[in-house]
C-alpha positions in Angstrom: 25.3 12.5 -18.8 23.9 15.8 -17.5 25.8 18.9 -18.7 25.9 21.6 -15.7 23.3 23.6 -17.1 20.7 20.5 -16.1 18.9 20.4 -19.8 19.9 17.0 -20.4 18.6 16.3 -16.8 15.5 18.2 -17.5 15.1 16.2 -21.2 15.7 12.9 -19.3 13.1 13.9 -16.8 10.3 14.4 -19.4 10.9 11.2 -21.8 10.2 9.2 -18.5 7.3 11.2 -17.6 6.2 10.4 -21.3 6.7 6.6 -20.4 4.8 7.1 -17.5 2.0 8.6 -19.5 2.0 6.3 -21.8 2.0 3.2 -19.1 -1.4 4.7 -17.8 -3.0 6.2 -20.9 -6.6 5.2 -20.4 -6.2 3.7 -17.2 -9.5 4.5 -14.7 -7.9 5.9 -10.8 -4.6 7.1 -12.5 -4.3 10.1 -11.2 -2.4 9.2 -7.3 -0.6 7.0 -9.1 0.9 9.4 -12.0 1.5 11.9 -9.3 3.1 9.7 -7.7 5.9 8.4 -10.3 5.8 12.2 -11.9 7.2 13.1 -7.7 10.0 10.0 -7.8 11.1 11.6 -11.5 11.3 15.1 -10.2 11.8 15.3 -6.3 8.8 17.1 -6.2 5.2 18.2 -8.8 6.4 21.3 -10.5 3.0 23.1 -11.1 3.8 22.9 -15.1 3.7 18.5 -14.4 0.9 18.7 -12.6 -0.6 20.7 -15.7 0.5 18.1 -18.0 -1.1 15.8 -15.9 -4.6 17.4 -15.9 -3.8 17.7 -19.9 -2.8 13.9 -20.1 -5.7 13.3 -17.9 -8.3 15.4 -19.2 -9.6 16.4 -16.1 -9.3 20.8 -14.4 -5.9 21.3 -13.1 -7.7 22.6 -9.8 -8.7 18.6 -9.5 -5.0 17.4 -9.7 -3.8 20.4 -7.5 -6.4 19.7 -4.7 -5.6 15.9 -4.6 -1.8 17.0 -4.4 -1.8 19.3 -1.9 -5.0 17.5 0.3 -2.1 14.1 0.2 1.1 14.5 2.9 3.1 12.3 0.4 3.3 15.1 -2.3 5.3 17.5 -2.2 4.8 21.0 -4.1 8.7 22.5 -3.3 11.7 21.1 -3.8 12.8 19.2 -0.9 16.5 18.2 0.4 18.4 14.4 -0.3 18.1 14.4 3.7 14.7 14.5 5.5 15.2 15.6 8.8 11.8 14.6 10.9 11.6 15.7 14.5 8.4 14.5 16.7 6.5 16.5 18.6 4.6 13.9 20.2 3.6 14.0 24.0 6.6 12.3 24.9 8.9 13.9 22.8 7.5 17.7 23.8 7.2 16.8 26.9 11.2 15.5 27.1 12.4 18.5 25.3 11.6 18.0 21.2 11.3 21.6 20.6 14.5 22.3 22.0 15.6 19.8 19.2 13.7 21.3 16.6 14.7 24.8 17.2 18.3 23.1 17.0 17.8 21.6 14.1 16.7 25.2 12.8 19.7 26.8 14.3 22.6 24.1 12.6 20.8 24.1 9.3 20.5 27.9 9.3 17.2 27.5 7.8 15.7 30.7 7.4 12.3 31.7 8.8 9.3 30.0 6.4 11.7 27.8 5.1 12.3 24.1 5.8 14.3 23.6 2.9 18.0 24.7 2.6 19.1 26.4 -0.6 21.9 23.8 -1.6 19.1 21.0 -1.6 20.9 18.8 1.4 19.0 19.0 4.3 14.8 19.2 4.4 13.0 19.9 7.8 9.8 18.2 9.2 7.9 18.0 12.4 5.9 14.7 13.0 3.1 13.7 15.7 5.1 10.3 16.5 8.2 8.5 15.1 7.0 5.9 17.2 9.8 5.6 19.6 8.4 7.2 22.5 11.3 5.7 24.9 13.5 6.8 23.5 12.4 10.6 23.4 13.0 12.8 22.7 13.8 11.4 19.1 14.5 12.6 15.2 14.9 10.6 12.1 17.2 11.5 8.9 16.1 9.4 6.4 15.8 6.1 7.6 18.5 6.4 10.7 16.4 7.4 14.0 18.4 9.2 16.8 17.0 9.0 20.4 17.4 10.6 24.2 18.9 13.6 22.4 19.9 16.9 23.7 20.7 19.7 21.6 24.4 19.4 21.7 24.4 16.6 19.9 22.8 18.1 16.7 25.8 18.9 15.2 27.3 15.5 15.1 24.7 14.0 13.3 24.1 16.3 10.7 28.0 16.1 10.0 26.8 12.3 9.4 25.1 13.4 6.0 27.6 15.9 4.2 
């Protein structure tokens, strides 16, 4: 049970980082994979776990910040429970994806630099290619993919993940 001021949370959060730790400890190639379990724990790498990982490690923090920012997987900012992905590929520009985007933007009133909004809900991405090029121009949230959209229908779907 997590009291409101999230130190339980936060407690829980390091004794499985610590089981983590221990599951590796002396294991060659570790370092993706801790980054990775130590992102599913915390929804993101604080800098102060990816310290502890260079400390665990025994390798320069600048080596475990390098691999986690050179890696699209990881993630150095909180990010939303929805992912929001809108392509940009050629059929998708070409049918209208930044209109979508810049919808997207609008709905989520996402300030400029951000892609995140502040309660946590909603995170925003561009891709090259969701892969459903017929269907452009086409977003994802989470795993539910949208097609032939225009940007009056933005709204309904984002009403879809409250």
């Amino acid at each position: 049970m997590s009291c409101q001021c999230g130190h339980q949370d936060e407690a829980a959060k390091r004794e499985a980082l610590e089981k983590v730790f221990a599951h590796y400890r002396g294991t060659k190639g570790a370092l993706i994979p801790l980054l990775q379990e130590a992102q599913e724990i915390y929804g993101y790498l604080p800098g102060e776990v990816m310290r502890r990982i260079a400390a665990e490690l025994k390798i320069p923090y600048s080596k475990v910040f390098g691999v986690a920012t050179f890696y699209a997987q990881f993630h150095l900012k909180p990010r939303g429970r929805n992912v929001i992905r809108v392509c940009q590929g050629t059929a998708c520009h070409v049918r209208g994806g930044a209109a979508i985007y810049k919808q997207v933007r609008e709905s989520l009133a996402l300030p400029a630099g951000e892609d995140t909004t502040a309660d946590l809900r909603f995170t925003l991405e561009t891709v090259a290619c969701i892969g459903a090029c017929g269907l452009a121009p086409v977003l994802s949230v989470n795993d539910d993919t949208y097609g032939r959209l225009v940007p009056e229908q933005i709204n309904d779907i984002l009403k879809n993940y409250a």
